[in-house]
N, C-alpha and C positions, 0 to 999 in steps of 0.2 A: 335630385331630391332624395331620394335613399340612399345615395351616398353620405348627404348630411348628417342625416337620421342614422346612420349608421355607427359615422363618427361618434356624432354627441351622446350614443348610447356607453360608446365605448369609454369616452369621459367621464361622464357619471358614474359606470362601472370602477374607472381607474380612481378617482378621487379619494374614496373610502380608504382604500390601497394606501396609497401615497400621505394621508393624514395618521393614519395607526403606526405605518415606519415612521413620521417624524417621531410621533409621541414615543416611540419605542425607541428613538436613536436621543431623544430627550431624556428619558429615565435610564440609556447606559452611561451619557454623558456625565447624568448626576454621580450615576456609581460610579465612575470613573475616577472624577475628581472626591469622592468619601475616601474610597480604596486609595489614593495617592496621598489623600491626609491621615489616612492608620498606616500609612505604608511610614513616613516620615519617623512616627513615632515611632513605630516597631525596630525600625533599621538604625536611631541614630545613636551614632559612634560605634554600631558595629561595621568589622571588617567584611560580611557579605553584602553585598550589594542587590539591591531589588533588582528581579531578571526584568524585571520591563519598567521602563522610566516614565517619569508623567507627560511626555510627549508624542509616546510613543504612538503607532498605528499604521492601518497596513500598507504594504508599499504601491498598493496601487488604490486611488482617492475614487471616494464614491463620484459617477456621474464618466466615470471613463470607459470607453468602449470595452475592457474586460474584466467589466464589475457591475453591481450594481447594489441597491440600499441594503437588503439582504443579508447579502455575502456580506457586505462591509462593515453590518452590522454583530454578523455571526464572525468573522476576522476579529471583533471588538471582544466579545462576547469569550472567545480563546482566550486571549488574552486578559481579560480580568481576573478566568480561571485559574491560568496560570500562576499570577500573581498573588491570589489568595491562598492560593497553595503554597507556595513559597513564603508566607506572611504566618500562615499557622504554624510551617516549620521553625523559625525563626522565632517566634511566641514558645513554642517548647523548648527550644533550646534555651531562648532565657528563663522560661521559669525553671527547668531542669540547676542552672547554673546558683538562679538566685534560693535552690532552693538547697543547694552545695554549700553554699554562702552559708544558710542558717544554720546548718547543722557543724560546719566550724565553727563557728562563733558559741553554739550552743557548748558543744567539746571545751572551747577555751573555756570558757566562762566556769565551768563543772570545773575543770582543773584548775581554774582561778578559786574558787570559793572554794575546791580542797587546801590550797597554798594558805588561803586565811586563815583556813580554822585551823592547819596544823598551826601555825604561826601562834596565834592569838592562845592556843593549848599549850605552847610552850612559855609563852610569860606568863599564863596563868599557872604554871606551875612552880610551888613555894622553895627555894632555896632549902637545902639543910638546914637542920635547925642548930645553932651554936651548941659549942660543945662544953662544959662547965672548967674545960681547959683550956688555952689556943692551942690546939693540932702543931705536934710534932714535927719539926721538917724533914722531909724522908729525901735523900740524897737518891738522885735518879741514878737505876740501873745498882745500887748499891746498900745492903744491907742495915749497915752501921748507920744509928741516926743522931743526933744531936740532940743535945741535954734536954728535960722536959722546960718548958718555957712556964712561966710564973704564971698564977691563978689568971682567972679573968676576972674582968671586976665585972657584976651581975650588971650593972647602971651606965657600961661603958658604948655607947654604939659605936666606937672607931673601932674597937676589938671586933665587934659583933660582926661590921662590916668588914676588917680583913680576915674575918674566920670566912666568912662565906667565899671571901675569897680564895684562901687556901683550899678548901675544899670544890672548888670548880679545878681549880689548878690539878688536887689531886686526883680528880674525877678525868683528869689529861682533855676538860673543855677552856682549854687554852684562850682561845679568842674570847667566852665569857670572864675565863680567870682576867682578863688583861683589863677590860671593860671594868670589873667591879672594884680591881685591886686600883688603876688609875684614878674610878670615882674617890675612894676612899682616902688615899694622899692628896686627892683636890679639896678635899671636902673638911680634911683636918691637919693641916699643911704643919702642924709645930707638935701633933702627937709623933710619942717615940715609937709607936709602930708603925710611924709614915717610912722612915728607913727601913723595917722589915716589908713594907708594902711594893716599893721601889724595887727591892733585891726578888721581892720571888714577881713582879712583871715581869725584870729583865729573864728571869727565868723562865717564866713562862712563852716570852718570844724563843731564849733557845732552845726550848723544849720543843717549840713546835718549828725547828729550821731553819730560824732568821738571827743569824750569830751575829749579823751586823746591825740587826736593829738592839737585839740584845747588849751590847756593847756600848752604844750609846748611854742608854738606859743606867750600866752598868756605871761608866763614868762619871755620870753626872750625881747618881748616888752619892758616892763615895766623894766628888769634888764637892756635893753642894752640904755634905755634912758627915765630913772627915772620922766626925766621934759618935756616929749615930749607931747603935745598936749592932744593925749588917751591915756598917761601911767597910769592915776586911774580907766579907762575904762578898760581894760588888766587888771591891780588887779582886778576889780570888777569880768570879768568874768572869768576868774582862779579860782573867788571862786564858780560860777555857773559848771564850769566842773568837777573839782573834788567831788561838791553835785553831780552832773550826775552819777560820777564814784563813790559813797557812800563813800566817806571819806569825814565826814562830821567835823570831828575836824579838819583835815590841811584845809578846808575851811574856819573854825571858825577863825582860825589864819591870813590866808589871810585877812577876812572884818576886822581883827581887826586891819593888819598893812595899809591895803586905809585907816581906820578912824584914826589914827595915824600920817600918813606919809602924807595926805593932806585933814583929819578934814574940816576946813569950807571953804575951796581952791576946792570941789568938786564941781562939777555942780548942778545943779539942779535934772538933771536927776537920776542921782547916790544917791543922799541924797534921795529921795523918794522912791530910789529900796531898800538899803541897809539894814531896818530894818527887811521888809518881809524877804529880803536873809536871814536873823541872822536866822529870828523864822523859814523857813522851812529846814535849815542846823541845830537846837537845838542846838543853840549856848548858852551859858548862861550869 
């Protein structure tokens, strides 16, 4: 009889026990599974790997001779540690990263909206203003220039527009010179300072290095209007880029179809460049 009683005290006693560890192995359970769904998010598509998986637990199972709810529950308990430790570091590093992220972006973005407004500063800035002459052509690297060219007409915008363009040209802004001088022979294709306009592109490509675009440029000048104002200008300097490009005999043939095709009908300017052109092309 006091054996029973002894028992059944000891049950009673243990019950309490045994009801608190479940509810306590129930609320790790829940963290468990919370912690392995922030763990997902935190970890995905990075290359560190959460140190304990959503399986994981200890290797020896509650209910076996060397263990018991406790311990297995404190084994649990490590372990979620662990993991949240490793989940905050992870959390820092990305926000560390995303926050690397913002500050480049920020960088570009600054250096973008410098790039616009110089940009937008430089077409806002108004071309020279015409000159109540067309500008004198100044023969690169040389002195002597060519006769002064005829008034302007106040009412002319083809002049207006290849002054502007002479003057980018002379200002040695090449690639704008080439832009406005090309707009302007598009733009009034049968005025006679379309031929002048034609002759200083080609110029202005070999001024800036490109004898073989120059050239082009230069022939078709002269091919597509033989009698236009600078079409012996264009032969002349057709034969300046192909010496550039070292074909110095279809040079030779060039100076020798200008002295042919308009002989003592050349300017002045040309009849004084011509002969130098011959001797450093070895012409014979």
């Amino acid at each position: 009889m006091r054996l029973l009683i002894a028992f059944l005290l000891a049950a009673s006693a243990t019950a309490p026990a045994v009801a608190q560890t479940d509810r306590t192995a129930q609320r790790v359970e829940k963290l468990e599974q919370e912690i392995r769904a922030l763990q997902r998010r935190v970890f995905q598509g990075a290359t560190v790997q959460p140190e304990i998986g959503p399986a994981a637990r200890p290797s020896v199972l509650p209910g076996d001779a060397a263990t018991s709810p406790v311990a297995d529950l404190t084994a649990r308990l490590d372990a979620l540690e662990r993991q949240l430790a490793s989940i905050t570091g992870q959390a820092e590093q990305n926000g560390n990263r995303l926050r690397e992220i913002e500050d480049s972006m920020a960088r570009f973005q600054a250096a973008y909206n410098r790039d616009q407004a110089e940009r937008a500063a430089a077409v806002a800035t108004p071309l020279p203003k015409p000159a109540t002459t067309l500008p004198t052509e100044i023969a690169a690297n040389d002195a002597v220039a060519s006769p002064a060219a005829p008034l302007r007409s106040a009412s002319d915008p083809a002049e207006e527009a290849y002054n502007a363009g002479f003057r980018l040209w002379e200002q040695k802004r090449y690639t704008e010179a080439q832009a406005a001088l090309e707009a302007m022979a598009k733009r009034y294709p049968s005025h006679r300072l379309t031929s002048w306009s034609h002759n200083l592109t080609g110029r202005a490509y070999l001024d800036e290095g490109k004898p073989a675009t120059a050239a082009k440029i230069f022939l078709a000048n002269y091919q597509g209007n033989p009698r236009g104002e600078r079409a012996a200008d264009s032969l002349y300097f057709l034969g300046q880029s192909l010496a550039q490009l070292d074909k110095r005999v279809e040079a030779c043939k060039v100076y020798d179809e200008l002295q042919d095709v308009y002989g003592a009908a050349m300017r002045d300017y040309l009849k004084q460049r011509l002969p130098k052109a011959r001797t450093d092309a070895r012409c014979g």
